[in-house]
TIMARVO-587998 format. One record per residue: residue number from 1; residue in one letter; x, z, y of N, C-alpha, C in turn. Coordinates in Angstrom, 3 decimals. Example, Ala and Ser with C-alpha at 12.3 -4.5 7.8 and 13.67 -1.06 7.14 Angstrom:
BEGIN
{1, "A", {13.190, 7.800, -5.690}, {12.300, 7.800, -4.500}, {13.200, 7.800, -3.300}}
{2, "S", {12.850, 7.080, -2.250}, {13.670, 7.140, -1.060}, {12.900, 7.870, 0.030}}
END
This chain:
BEGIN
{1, "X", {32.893, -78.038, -11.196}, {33.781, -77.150, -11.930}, {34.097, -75.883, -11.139}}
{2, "X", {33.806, -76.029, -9.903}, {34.560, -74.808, -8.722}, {33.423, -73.994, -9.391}}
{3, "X", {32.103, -73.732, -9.186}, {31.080, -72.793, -9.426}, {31.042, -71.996, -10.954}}
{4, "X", {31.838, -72.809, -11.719}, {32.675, -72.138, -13.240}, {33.684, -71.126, -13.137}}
{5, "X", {34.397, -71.956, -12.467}, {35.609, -70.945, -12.072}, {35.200, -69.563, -11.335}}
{6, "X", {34.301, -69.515, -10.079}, {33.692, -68.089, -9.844}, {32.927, -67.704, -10.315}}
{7, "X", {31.709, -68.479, -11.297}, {30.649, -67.681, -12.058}, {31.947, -67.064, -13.212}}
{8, "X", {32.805, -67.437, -14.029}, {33.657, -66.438, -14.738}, {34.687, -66.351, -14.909}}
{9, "X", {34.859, -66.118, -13.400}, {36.473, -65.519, -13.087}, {37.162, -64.271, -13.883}}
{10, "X", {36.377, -63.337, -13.771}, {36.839, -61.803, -14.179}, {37.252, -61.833, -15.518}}
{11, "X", {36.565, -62.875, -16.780}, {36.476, -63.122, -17.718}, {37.633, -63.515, -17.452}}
{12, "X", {38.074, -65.120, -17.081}, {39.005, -66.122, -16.967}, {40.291, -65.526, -16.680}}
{13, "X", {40.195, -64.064, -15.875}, {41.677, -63.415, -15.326}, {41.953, -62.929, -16.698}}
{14, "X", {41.284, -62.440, -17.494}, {41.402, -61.263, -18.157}, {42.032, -62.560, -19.686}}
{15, "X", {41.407, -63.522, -19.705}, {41.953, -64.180, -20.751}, {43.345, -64.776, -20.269}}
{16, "X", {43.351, -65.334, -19.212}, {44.804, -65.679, -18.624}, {46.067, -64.716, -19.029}}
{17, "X", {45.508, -63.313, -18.426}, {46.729, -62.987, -18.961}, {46.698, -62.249, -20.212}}
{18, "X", {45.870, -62.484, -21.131}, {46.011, -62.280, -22.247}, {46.920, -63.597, -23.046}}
{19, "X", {46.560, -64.933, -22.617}, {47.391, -65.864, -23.052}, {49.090, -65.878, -22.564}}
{20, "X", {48.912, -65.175, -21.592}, {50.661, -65.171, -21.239}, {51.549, -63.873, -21.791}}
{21, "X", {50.272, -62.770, -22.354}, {51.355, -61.999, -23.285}, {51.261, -62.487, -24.640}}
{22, "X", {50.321, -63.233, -24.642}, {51.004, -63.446, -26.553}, {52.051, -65.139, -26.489}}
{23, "X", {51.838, -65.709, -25.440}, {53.324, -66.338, -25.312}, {54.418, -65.980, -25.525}}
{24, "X", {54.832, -64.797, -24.260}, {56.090, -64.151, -24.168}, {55.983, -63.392, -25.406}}
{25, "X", {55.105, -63.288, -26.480}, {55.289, -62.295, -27.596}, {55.974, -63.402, -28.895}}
{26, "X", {55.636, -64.364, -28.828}, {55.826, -65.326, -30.108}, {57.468, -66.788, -29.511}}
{27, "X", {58.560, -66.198, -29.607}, {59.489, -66.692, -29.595}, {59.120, -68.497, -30.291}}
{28, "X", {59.424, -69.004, -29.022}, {59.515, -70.935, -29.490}, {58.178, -71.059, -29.684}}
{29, "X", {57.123, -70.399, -29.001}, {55.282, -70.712, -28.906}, {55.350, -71.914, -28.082}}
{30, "X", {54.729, -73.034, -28.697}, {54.956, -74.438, -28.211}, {53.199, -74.393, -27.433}}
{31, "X", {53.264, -74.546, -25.992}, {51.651, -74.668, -25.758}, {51.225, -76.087, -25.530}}
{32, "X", {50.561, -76.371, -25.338}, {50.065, -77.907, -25.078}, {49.519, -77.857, -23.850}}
{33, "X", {48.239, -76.903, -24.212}, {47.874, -77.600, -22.831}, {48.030, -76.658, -21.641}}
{34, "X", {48.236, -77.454, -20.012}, {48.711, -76.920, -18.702}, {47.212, -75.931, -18.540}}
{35, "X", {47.592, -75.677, -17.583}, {46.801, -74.479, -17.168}, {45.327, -75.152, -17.119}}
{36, "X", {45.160, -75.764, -15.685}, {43.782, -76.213, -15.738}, {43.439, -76.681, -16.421}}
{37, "X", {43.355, -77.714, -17.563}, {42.757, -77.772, -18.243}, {42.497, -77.008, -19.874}}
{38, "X", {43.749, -76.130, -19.720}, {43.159, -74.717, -20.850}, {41.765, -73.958, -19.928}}
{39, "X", {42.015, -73.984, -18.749}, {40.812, -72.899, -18.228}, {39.812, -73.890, -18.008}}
{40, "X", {39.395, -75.023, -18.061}, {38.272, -76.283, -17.986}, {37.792, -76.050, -19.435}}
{41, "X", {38.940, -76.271, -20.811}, {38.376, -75.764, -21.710}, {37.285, -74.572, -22.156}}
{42, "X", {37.763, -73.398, -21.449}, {37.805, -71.831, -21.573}, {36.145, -72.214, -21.308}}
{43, "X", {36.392, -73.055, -19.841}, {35.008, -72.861, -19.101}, {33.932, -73.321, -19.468}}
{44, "X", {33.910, -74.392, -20.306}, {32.826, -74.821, -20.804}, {32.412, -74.390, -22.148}}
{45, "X", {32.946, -74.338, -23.004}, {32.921, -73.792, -23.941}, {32.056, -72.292, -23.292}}
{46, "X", {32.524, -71.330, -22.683}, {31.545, -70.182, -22.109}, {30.498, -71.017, -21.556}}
{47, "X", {30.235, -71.946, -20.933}, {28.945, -72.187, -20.461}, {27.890, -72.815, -20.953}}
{48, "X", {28.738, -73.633, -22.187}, {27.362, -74.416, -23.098}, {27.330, -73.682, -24.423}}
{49, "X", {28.024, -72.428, -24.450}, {27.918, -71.663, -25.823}, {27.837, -72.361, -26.979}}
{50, "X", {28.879, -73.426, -27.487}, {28.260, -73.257, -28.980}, {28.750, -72.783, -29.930}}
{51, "X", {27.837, -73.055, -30.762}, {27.888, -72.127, -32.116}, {29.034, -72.923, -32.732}}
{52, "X", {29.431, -74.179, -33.189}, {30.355, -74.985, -33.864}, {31.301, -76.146, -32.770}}
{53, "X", {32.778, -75.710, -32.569}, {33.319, -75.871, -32.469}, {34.126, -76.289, -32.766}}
{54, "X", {34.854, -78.054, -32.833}, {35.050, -78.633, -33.969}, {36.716, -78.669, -33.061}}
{55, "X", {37.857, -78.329, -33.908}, {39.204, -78.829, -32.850}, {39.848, -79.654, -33.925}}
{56, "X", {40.613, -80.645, -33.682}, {41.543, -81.781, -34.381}, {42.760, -81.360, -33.589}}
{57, "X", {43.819, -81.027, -34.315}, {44.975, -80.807, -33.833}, {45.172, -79.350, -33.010}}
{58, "X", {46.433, -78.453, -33.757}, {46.006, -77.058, -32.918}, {48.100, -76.672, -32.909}}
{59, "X", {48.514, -77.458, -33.324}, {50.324, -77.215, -33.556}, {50.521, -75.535, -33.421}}
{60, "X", {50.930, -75.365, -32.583}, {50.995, -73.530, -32.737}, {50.186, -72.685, -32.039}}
{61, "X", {48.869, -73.143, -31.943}, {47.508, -72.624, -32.064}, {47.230, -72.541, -30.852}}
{62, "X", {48.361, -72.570, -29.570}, {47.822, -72.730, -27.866}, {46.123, -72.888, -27.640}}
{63, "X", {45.994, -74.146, -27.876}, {44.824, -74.574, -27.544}, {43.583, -73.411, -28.694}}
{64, "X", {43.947, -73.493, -29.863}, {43.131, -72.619, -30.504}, {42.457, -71.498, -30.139}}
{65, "X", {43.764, -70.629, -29.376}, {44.225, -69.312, -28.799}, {42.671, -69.222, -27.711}}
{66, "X", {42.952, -70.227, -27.037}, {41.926, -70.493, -25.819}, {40.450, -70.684, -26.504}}
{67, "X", {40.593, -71.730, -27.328}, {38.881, -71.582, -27.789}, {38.491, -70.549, -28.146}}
{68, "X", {39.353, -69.640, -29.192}, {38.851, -68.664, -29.547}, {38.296, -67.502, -28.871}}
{69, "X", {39.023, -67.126, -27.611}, {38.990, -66.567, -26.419}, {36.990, -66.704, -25.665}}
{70, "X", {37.092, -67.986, -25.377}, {35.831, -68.131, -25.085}, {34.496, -68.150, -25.919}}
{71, "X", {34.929, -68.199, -27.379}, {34.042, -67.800, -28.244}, {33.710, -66.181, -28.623}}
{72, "X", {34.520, -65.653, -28.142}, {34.761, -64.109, -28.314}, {33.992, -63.746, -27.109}}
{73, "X", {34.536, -64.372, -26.160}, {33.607, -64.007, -24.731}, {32.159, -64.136, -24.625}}
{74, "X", {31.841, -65.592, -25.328}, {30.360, -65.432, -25.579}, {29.636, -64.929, -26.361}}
{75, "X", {30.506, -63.986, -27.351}, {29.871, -63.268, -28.418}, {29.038, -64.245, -29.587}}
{76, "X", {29.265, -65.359, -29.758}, {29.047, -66.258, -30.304}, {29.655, -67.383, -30.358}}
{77, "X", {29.436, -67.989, -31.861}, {30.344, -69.726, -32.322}, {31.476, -69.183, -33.462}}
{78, "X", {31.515, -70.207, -33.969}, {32.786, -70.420, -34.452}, {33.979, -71.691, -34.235}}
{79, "X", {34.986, -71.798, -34.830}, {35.684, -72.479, -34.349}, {36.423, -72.384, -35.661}}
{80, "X", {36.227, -74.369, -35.956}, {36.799, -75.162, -37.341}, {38.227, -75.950, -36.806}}
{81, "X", {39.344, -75.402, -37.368}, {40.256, -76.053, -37.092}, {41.149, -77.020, -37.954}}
{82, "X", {41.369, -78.609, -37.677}, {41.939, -79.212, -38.837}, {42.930, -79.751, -38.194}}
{83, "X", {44.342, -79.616, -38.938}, {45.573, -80.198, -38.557}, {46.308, -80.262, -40.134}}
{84, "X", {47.137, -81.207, -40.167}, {48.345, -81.546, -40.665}, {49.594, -80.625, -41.358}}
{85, "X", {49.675, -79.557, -40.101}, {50.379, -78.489, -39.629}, {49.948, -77.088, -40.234}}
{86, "X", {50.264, -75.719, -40.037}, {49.761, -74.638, -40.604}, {50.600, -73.667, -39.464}}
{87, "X", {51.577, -74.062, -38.415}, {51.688, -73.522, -37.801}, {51.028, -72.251, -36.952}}
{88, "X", {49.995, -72.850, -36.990}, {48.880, -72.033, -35.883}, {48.474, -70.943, -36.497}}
{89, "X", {48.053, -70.981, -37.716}, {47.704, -69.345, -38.625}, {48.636, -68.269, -38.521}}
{90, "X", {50.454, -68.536, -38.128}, {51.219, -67.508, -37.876}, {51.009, -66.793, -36.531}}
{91, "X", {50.289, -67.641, -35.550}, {50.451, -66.996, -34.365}, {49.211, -66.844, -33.790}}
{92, "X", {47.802, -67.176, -34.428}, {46.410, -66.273, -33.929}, {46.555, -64.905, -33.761}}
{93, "X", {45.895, -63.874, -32.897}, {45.961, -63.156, -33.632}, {44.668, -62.607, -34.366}}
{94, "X", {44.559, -61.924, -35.465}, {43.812, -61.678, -36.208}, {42.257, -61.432, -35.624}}
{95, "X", {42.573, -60.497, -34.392}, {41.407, -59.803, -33.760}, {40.384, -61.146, -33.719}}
{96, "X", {41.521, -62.518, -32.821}, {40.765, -63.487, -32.588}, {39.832, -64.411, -33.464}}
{97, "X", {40.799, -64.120, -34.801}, {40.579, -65.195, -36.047}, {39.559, -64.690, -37.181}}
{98, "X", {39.456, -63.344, -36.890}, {38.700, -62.528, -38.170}, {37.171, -62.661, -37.365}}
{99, "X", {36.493, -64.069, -38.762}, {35.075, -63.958, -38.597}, {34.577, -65.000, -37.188}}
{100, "X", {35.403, -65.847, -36.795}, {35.405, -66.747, -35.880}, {36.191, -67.807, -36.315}}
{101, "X", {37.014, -68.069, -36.863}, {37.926, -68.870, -37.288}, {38.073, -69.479, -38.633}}
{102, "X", {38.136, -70.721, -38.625}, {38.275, -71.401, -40.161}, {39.489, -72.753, -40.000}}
{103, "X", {41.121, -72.785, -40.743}, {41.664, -73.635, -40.741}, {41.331, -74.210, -42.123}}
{104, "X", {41.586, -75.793, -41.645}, {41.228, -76.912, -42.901}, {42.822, -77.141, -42.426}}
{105, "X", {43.937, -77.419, -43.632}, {45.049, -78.154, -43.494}, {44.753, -79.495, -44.421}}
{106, "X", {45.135, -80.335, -43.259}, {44.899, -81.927, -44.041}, {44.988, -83.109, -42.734}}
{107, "X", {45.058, -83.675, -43.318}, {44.484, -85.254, -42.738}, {42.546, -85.078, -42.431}}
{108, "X", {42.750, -85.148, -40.642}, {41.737, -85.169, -40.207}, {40.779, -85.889, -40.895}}
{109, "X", {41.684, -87.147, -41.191}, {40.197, -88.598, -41.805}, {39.856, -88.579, -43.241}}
{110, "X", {40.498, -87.879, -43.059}, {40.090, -86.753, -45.321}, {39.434, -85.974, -45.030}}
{111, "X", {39.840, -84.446, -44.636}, {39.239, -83.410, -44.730}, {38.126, -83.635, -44.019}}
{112, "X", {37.600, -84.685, -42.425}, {36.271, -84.573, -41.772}, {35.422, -85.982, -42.558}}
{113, "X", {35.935, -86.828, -43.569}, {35.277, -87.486, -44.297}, {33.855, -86.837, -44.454}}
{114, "X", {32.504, -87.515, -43.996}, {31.472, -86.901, -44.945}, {31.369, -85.061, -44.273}}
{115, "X", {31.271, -84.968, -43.340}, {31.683, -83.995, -42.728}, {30.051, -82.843, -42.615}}
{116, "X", {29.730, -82.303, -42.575}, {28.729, -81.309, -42.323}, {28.458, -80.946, -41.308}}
{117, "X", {29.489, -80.291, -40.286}, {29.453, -79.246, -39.132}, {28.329, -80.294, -38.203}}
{118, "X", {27.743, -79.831, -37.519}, {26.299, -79.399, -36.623}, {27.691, -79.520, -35.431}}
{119, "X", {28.455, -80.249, -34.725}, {29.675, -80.268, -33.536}, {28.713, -80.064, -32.386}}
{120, "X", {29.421, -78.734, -31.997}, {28.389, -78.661, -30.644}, {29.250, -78.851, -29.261}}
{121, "X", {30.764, -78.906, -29.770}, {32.206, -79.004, -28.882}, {32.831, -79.766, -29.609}}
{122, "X", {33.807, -80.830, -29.383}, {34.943, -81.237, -30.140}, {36.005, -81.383, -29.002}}
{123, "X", {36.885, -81.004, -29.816}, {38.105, -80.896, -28.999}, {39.510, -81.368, -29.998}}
{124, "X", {40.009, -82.680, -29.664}, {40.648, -83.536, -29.754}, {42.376, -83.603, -29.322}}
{125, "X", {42.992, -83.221, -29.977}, {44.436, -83.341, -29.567}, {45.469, -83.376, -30.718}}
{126, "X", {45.371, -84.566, -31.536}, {46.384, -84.682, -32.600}, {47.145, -85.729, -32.467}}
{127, "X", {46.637, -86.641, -33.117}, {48.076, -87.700, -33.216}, {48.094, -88.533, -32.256}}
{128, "X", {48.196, -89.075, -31.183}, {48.039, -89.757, -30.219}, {48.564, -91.423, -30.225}}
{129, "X", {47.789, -92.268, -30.973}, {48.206, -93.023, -31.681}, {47.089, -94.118, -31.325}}
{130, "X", {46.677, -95.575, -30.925}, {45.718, -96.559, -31.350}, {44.936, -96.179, -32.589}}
{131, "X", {46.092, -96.002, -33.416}, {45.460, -96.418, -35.195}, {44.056, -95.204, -35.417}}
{132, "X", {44.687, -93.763, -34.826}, {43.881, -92.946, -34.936}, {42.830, -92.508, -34.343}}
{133, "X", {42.767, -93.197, -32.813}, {41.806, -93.149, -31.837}, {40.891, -93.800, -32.372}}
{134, "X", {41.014, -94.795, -33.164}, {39.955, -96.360, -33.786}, {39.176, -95.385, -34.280}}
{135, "X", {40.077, -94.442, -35.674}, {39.081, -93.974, -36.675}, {38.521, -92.766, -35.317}}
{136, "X", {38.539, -91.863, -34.820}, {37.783, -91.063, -34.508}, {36.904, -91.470, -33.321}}
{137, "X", {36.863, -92.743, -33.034}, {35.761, -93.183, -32.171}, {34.674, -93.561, -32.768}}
{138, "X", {34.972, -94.878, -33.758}, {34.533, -95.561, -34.716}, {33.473, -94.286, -36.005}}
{139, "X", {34.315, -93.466, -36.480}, {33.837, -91.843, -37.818}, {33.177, -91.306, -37.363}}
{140, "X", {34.485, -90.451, -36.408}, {33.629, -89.038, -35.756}, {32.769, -89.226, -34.795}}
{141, "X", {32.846, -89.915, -33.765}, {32.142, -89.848, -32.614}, {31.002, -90.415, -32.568}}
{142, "X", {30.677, -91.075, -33.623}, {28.811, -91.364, -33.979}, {28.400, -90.312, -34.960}}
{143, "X", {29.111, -89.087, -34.825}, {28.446, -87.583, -35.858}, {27.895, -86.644, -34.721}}
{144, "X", {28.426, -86.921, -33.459}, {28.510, -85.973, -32.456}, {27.341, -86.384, -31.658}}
{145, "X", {26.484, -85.298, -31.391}, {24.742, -85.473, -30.830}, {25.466, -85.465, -29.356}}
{146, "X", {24.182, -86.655, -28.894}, {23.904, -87.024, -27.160}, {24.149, -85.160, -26.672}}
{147, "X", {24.669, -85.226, -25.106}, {25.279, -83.792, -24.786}, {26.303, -83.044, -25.125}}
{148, "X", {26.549, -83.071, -26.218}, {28.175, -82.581, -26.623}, {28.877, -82.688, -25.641}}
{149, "X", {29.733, -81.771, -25.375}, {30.955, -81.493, -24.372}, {31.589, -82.279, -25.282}}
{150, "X", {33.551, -83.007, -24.860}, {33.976, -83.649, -25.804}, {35.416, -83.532, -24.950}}
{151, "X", {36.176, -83.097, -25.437}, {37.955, -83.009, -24.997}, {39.078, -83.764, -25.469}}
{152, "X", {39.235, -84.628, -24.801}, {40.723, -85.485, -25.345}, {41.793, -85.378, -24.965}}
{153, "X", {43.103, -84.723, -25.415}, {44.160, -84.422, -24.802}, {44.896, -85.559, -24.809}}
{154, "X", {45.978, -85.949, -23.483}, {47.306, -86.507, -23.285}, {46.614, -88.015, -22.852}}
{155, "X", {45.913, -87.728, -22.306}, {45.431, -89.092, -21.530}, {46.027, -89.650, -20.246}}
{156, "X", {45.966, -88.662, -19.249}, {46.068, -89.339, -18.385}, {47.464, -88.209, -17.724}}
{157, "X", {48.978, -89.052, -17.809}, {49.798, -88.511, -17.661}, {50.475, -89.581, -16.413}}
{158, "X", {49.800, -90.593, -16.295}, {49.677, -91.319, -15.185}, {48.808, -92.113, -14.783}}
{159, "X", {48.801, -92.382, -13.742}, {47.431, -93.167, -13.004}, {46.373, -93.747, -14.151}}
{160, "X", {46.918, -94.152, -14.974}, {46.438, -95.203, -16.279}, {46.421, -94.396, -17.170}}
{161, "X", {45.990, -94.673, -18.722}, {46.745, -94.446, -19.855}, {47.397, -95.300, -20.217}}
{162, "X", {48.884, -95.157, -21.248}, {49.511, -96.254, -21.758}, {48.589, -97.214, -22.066}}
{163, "X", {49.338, -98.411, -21.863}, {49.048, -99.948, -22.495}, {48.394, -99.417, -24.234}}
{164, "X", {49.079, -99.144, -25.025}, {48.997, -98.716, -26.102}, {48.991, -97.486, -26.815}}
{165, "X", {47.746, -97.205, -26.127}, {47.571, -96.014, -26.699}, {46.345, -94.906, -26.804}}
{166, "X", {46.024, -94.101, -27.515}, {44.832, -93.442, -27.556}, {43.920, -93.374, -26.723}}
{167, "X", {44.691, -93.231, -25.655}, {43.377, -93.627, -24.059}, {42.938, -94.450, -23.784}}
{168, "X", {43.879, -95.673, -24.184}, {43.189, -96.949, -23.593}, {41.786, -96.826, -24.718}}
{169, "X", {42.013, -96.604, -25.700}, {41.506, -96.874, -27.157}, {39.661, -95.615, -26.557}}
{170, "X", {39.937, -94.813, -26.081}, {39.141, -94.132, -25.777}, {38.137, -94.353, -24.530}}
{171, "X", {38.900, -94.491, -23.663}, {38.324, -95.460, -22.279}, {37.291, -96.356, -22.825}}
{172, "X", {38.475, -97.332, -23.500}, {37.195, -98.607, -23.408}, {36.175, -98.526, -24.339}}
{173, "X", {36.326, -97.716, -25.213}, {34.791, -96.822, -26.146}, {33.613, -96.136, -24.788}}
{174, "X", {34.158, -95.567, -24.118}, {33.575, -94.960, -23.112}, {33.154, -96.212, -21.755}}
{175, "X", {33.406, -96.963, -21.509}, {32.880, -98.235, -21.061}, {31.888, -98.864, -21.559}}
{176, "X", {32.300, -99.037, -22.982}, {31.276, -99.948, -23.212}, {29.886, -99.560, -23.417}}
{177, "X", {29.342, -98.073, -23.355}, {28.751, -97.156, -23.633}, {28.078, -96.878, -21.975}}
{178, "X", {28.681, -96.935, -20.715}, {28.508, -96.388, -20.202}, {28.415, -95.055, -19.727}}
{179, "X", {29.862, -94.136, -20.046}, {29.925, -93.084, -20.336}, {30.183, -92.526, -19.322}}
{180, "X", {30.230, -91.638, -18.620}, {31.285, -91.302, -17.278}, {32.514, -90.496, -17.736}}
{181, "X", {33.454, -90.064, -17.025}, {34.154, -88.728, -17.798}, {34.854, -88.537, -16.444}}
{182, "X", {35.705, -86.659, -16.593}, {36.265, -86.467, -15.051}, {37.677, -85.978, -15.734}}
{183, "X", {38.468, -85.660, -15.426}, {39.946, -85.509, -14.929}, {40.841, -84.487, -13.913}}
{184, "X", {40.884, -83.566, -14.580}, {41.823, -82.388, -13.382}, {43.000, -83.281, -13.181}}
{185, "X", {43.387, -84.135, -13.661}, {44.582, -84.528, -13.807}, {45.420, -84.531, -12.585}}
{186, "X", {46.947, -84.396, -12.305}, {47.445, -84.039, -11.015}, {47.614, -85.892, -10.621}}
{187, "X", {48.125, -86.716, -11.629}, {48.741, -88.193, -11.411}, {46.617, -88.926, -11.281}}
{188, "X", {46.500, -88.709, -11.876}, {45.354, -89.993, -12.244}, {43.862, -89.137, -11.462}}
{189, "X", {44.089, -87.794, -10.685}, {42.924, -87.228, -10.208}, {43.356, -86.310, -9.204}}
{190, "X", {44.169, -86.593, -8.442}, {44.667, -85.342, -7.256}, {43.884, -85.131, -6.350}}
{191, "X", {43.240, -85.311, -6.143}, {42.391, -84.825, -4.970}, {41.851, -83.626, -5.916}}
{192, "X", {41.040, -83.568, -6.835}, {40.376, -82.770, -7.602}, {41.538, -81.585, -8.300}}
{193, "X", {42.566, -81.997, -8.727}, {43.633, -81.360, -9.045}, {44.084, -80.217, -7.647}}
{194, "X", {43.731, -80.880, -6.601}, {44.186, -80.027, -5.301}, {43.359, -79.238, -5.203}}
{195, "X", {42.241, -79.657, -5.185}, {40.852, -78.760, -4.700}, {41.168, -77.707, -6.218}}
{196, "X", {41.048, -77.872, -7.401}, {41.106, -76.804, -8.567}, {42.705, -75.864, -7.790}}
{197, "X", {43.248, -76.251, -7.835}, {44.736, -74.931, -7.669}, {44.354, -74.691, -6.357}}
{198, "X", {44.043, -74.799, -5.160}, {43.727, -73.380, -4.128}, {42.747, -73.136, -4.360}}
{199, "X", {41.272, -73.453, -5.427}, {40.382, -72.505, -5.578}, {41.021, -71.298, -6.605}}
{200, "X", {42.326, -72.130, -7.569}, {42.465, -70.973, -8.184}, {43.518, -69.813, -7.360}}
{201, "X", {43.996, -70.404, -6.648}, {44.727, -69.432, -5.858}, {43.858, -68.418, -5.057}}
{202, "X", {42.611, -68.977, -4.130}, {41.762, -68.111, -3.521}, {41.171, -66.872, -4.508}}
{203, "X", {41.073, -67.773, -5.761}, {40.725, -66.091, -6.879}, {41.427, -65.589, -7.557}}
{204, "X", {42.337, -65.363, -6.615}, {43.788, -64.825, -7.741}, {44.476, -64.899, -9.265}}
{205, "X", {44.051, -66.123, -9.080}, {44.785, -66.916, -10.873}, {45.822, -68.169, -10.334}}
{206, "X", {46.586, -68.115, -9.743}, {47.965, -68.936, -9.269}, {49.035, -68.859, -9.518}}
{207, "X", {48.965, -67.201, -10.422}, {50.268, -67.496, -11.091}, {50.412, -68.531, -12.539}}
{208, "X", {51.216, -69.044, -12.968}, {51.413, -70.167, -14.211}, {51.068, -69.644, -15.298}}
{209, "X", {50.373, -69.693, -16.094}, {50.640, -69.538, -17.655}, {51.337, -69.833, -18.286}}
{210, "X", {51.541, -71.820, -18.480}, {52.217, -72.549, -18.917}, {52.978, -72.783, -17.634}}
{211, "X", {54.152, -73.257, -17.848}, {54.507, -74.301, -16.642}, {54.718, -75.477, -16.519}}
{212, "X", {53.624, -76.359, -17.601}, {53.088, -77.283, -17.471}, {52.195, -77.868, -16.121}}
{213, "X", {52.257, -79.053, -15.720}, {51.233, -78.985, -14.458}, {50.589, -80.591, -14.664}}
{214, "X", {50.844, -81.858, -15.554}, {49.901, -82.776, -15.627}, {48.811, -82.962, -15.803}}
{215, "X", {48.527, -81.700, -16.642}, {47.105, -81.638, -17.150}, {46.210, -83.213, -17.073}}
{216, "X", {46.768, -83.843, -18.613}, {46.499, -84.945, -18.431}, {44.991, -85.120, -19.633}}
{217, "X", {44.531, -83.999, -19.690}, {42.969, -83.839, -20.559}, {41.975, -84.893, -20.055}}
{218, "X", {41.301, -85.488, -21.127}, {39.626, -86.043, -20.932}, {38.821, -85.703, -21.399}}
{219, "X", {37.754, -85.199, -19.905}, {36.565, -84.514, -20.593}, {35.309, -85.518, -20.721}}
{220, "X", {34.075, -85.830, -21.563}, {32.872, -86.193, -20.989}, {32.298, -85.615, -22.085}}
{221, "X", {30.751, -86.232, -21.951}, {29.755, -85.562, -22.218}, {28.952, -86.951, -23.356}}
{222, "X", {29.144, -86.349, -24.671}, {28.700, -87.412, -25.687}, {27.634, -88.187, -25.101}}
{223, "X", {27.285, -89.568, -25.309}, {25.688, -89.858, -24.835}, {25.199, -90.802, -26.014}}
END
């Protein structure tokens, strides 16, 4: 991940603090995700370019904000967003959303029923629940081709994931598969969490975006 961070830093500064003025611009902007793993997002997404970008869950578009960012950067993709919510359409802004952007409001396991999109990214952060991890392991995740990048938010907020709950539910999908997956996480991956914040400090991105710091994201790689 370090060789991401300096192959597109200049990029990565320039979106950073583009995400911290449209924070301070949108009064009660709820973000989700902590820093490193919005810029782990940012980063891959720029490095495996794709064209379809699938996100589940976007509340007031934080995470959106960021995909869109790196789809703009690569001058290519789009980015399908389905939530519950409609929050997030007040606070894109347009530049980002016009001709890159498509919200579905609904129930993920409705609206991606029978689904079409070609997922060349999915990125995962809605209801954080057993019941719902089942269906999108079980639905979605036999739609998604071997290689896919794949993002699960609120996993690992300690050493473990809950007893009951979406991670465990995700883990042991990823076990039984033989999957690998990695973790900025500060509780469940500090060593790596250490090594990411003084590389980002050595390239002058140490100031906070969020001031979030668990960054409890799971990344792997469909197989």
């Amino acid at each position: 991940m370090s060789e991401l961070y300096e192959k597109y830093a200049g990029d990565l500064r320039r979106a950073r603090s583009e995400q911290r003025e449209l924070r301070a611009a949108i009064p009660g902007f709820v973000a989700q995700l902590d820093d490193i793993e919005a810029e782990i997002t940012y980063l891959l997404v720029r490095e495996h370019r794709p064209e379809t970008v699938l996100e589940i869950g976007s509340l007031h578009g934080w995470s959106t904000t960021w995909l869109l960012r790196a789809l703009r950067d690569n001058g290519t993709g789009r980015l399908y967003t389905h939530d519950l919510v409609d929050k997030a359409r007040a606070n894109v802004p347009t530049d980002l959303a016009d001709g890159r952007w498509t919200f579905v409001r609904g129930d993920a396991r409705k609206t991606l029923a029978n689904h079409r999109h070609k997922i060349d990214y999915l990125f995962v952060d809605a209801a954080h629940t057993r019941r719902f991890a089942r269906w999108y392991v079980a639905e979605l995740f036999p739609t998604v081709a071997p290689g896919v990048p794949v993002s699960v938010h609120d996993v690992f907020h300690s050493t473990r994931p809950w007893l009951f709950s979406e991670g465990r539910v995700v883990l042991s999908w990823l076990a039984r598969r033989g999957i690998g997956y990695f973790t900025a996480s500060r509780a469940a991956s500090p060593a790596l969490n250490r090594r990411l914040v003084e590389l980002k400090a050595s390239l002058r991105m140490d100031e906070q975006v969020h001031e979030g710091g668990h960054n409890p994201m799971l990344f792997f790689k469909m197989s």
